[in-house]
VEXGU-733484 format. One record per residue: residue number from 1; residue in one letter; x, y, z negated of N, C-alpha, C in turn. Coordinates in pm, 1 decimal. Each point is the difference from the previous one (the first is absolute). Layout:
<pts>
+------+------+----------+----------+----------+----------+----------+----------+----------+----------+----------+
: resi : resn :      n_X :      n_Y :      n_Z :     ca_X :     ca_Y :     ca_Z :      c_X :      c_Y :      c_Z :
+------+------+----------+----------+----------+----------+----------+----------+----------+----------+----------+
:  NUM :    A :        X :        Y :        Z :        X :        Y :        Z :        X :        Y :        Z :
...
+------+------+----------+----------+----------+----------+----------+----------+----------+----------+----------+
</pts>
This chain:
<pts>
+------+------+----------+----------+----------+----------+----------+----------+----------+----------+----------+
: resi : resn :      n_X :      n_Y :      n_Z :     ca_X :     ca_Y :     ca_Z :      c_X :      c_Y :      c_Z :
+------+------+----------+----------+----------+----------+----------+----------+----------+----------+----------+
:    1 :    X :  10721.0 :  10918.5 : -10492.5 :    115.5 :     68.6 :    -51.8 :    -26.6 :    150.4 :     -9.4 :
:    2 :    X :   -103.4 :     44.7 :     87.4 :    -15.9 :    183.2 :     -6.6 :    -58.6 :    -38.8 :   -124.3 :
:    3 :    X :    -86.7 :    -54.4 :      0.9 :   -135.4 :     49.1 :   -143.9 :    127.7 :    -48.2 :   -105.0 :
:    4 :    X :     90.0 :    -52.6 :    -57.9 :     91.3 :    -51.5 :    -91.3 :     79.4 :    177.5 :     -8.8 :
:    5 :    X :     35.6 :     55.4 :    137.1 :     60.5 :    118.8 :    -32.1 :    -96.0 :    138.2 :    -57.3 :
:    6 :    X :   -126.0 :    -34.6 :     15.7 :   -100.1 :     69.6 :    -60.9 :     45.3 :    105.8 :   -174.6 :
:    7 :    X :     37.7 :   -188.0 :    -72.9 :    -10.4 :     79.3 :   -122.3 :    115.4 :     55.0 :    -27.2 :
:    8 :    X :     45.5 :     52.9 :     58.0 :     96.8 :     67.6 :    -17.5 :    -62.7 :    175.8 :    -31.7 :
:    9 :    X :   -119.2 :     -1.6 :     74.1 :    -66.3 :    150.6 :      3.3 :    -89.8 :      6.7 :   -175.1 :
:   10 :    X :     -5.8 :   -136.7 :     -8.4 :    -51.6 :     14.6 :    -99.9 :     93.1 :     20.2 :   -111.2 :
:   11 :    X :    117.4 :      4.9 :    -18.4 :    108.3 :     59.1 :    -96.2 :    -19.3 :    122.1 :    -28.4 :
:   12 :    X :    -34.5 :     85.1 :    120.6 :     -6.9 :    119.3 :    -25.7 :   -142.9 :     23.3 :   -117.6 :
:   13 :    X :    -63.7 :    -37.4 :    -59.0 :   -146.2 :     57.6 :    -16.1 :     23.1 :    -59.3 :   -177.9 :
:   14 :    X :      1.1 :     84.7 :    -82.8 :    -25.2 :    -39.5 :   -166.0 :    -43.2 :   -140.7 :     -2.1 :
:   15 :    X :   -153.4 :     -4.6 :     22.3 :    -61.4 :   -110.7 :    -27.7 :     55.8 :   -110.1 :     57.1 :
:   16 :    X :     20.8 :    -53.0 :    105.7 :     67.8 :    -84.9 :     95.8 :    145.7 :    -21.4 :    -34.4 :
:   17 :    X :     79.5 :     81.9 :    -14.8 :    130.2 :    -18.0 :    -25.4 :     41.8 :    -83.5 :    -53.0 :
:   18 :    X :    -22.0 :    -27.8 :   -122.3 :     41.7 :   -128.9 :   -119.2 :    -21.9 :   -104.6 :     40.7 :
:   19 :    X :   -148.8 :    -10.3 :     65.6 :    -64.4 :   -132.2 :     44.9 :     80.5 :    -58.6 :    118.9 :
:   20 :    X :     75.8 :     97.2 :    103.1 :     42.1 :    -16.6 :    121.0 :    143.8 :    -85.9 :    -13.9 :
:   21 :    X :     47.6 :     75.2 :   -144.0 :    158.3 :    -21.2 :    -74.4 :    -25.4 :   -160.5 :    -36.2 :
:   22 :    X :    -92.6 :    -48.0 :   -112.5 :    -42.7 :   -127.3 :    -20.9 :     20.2 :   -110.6 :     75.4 :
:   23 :    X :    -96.9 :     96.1 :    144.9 :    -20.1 :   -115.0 :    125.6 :    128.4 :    -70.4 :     56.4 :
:   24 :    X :    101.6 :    111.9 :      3.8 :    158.2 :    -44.8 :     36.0 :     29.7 :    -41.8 :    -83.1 :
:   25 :    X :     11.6 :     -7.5 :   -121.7 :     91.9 :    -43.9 :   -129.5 :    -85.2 :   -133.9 :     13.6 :
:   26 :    X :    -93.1 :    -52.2 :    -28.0 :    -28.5 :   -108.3 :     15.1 :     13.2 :    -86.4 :    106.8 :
:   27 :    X :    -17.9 :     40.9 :    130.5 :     46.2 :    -66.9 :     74.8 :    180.4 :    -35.3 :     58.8 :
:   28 :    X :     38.7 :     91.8 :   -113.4 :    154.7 :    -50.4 :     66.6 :     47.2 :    -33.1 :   -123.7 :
:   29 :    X :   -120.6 :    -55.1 :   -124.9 :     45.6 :    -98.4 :    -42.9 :    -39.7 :   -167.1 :     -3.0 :
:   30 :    X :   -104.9 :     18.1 :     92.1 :    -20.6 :   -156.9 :    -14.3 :     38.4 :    -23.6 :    161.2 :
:   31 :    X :    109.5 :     52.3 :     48.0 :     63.1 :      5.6 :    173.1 :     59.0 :   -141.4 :   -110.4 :
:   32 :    X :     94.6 :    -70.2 :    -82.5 :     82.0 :    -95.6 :      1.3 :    -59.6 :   -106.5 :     -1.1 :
:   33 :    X :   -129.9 :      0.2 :   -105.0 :   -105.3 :    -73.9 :    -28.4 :   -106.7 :    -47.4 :    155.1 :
:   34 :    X :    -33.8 :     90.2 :     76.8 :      1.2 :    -60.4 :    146.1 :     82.2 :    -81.0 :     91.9 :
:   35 :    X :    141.1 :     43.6 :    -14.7 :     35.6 :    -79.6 :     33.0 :     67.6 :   -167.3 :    -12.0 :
:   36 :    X :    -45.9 :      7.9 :   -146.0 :     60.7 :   -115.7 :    -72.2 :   -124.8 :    -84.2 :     45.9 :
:   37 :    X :   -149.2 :     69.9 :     -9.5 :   -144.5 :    -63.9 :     47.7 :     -6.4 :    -50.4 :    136.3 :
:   38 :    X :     80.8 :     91.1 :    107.1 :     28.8 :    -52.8 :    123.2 :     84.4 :   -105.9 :     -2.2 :
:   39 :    X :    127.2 :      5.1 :    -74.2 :     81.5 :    -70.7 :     66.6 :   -127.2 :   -154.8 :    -89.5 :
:   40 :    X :     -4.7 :     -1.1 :   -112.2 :    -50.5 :   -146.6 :    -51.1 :   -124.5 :    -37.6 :     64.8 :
:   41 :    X :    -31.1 :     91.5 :     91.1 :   -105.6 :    -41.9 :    132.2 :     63.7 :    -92.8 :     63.2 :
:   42 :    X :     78.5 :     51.5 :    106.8 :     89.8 :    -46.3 :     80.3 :     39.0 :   -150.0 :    -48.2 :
:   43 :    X :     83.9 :     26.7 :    -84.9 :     42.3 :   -168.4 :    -30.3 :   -122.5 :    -74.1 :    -16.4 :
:   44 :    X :   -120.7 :     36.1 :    -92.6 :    -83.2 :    -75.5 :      3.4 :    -84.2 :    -62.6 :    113.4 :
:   45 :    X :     17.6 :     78.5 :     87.8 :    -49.9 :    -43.9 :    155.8 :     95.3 :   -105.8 :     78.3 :
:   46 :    X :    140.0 :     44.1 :    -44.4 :     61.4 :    -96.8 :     75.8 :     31.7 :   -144.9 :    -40.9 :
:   47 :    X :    -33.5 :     34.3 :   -134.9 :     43.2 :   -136.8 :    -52.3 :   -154.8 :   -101.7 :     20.6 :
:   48 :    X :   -136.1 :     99.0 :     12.3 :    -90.9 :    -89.1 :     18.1 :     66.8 :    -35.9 :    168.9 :
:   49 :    X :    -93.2 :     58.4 :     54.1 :    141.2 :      7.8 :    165.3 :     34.3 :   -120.2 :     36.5 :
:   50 :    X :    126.4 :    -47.6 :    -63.6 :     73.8 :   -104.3 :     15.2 :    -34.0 :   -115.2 :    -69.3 :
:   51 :    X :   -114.4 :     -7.4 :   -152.8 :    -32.0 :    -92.8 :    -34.1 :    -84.1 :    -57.6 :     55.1 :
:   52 :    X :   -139.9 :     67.1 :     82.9 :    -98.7 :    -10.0 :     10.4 :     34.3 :    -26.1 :    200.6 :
:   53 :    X :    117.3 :    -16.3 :     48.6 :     59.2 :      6.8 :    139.9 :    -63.5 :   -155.7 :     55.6 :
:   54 :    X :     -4.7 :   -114.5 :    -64.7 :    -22.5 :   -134.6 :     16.5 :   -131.4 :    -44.4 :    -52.7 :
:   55 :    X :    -76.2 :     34.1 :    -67.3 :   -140.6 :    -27.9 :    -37.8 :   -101.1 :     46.8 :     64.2 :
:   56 :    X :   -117.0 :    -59.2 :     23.4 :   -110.9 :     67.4 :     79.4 :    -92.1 :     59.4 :    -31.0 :
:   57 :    X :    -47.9 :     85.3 :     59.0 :    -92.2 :    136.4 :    -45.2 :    -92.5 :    -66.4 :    -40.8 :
:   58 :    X :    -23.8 :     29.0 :   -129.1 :    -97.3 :    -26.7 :   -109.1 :    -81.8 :    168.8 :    -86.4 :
:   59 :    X :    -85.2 :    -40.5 :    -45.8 :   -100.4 :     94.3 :   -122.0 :     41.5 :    132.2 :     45.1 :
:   60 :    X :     -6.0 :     36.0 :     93.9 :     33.6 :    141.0 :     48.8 :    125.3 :     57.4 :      2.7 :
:   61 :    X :     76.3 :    -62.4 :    -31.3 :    157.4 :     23.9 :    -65.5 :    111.0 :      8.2 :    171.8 :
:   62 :    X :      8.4 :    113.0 :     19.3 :     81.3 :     -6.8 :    127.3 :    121.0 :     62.6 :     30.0 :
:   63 :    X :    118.7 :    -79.8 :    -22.2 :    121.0 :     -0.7 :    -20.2 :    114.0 :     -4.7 :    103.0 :
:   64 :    X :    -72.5 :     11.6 :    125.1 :     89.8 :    -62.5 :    113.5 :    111.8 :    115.2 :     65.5 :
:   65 :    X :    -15.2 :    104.5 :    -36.1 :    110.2 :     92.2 :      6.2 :      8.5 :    101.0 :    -83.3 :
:   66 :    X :     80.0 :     93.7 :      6.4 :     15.1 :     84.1 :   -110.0 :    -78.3 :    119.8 :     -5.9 :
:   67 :    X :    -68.8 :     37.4 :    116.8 :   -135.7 :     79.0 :    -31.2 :    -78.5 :    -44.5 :    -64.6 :
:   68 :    X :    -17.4 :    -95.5 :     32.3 :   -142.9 :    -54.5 :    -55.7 :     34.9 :    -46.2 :   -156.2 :
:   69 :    X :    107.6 :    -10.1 :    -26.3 :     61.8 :    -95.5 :   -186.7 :    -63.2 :    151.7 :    -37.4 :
:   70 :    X :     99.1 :    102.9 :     60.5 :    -29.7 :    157.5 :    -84.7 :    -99.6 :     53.6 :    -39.8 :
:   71 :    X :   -105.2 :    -33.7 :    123.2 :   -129.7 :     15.6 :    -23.8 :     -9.7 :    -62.8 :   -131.2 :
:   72 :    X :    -37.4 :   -135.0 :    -18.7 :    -40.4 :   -103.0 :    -70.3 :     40.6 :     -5.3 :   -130.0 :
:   73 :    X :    138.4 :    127.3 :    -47.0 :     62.3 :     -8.7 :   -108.2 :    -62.8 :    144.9 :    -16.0 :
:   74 :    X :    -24.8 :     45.3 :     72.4 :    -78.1 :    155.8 :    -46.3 :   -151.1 :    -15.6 :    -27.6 :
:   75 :    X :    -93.2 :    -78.6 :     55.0 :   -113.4 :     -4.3 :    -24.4 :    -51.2 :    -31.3 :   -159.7 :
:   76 :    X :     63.1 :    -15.7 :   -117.1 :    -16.2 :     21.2 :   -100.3 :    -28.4 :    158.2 :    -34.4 :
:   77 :    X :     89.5 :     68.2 :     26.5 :     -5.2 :    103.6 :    -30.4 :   -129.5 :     62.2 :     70.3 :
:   78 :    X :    -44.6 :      5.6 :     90.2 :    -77.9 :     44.8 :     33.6 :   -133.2 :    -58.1 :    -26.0 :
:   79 :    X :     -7.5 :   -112.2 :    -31.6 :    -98.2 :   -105.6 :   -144.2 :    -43.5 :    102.1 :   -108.6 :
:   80 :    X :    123.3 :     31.2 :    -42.8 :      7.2 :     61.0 :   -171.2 :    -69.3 :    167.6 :     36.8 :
:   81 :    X :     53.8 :     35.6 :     93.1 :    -61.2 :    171.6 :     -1.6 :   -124.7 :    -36.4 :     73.5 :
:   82 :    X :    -75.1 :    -67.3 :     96.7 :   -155.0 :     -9.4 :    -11.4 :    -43.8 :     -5.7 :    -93.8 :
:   83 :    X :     55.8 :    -99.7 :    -97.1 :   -104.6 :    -78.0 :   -141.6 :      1.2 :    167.8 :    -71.5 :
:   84 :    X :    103.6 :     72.7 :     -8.2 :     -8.7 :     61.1 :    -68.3 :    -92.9 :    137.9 :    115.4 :
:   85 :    X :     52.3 :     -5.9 :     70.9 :   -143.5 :    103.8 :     28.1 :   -143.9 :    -22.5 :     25.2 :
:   86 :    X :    -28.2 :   -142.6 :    -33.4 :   -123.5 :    -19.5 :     -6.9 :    -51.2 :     -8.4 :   -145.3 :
:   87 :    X :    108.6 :     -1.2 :    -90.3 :    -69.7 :     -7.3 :   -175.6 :     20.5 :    162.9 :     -7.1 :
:   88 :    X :     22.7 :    108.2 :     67.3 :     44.0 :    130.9 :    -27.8 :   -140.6 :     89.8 :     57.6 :
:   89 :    X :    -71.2 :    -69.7 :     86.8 :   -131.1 :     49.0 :     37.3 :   -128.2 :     -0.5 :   -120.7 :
+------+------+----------+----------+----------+----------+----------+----------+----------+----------+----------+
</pts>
């Protein structure tokens, strides 16, 4: 949270300024878009969660509480940004 209050020093400086302005304007516009990404996390975890509550641990797939669904519904994403930082090398 200090280094986040950082760019604030950078407002002050020509070059930096605009870029610093950007950094906020963009991020407090995709603030709704996060959370619409969180919340369709969430359900997606719980609904595996509760489907996956009576079947037995199979193909790596591990569903047995809601840490672990969250995990398991997030590990795509983190699929997609390796692949892509390994075709970016």
């Amino acid at each position: 949270m200090i280094y986040f209050k950082l760019f604030f020093y950078g407002m002050g400086f020509e070059g930096t300024g605009p870029m610093v302005q950007m950094v906020f304007t963009i991020g407090w516009a995709i603030k709704g878009w996060a959370v619409l990404l969180f919340l369709v996390m969430v359900s997606f975890a719980s609904s595996l969660m509760v489907l996956y509550q009576y079947t037995p641990y199979a193909l790596n797939e591990n569903y047995t509480n809601f840490g672990y669904s969250l995990l398991m519904v997030g590990a795509p994403f983190r699929y997609v940004s390796s692949c892509i930082d390994d075709h970016s090398t």
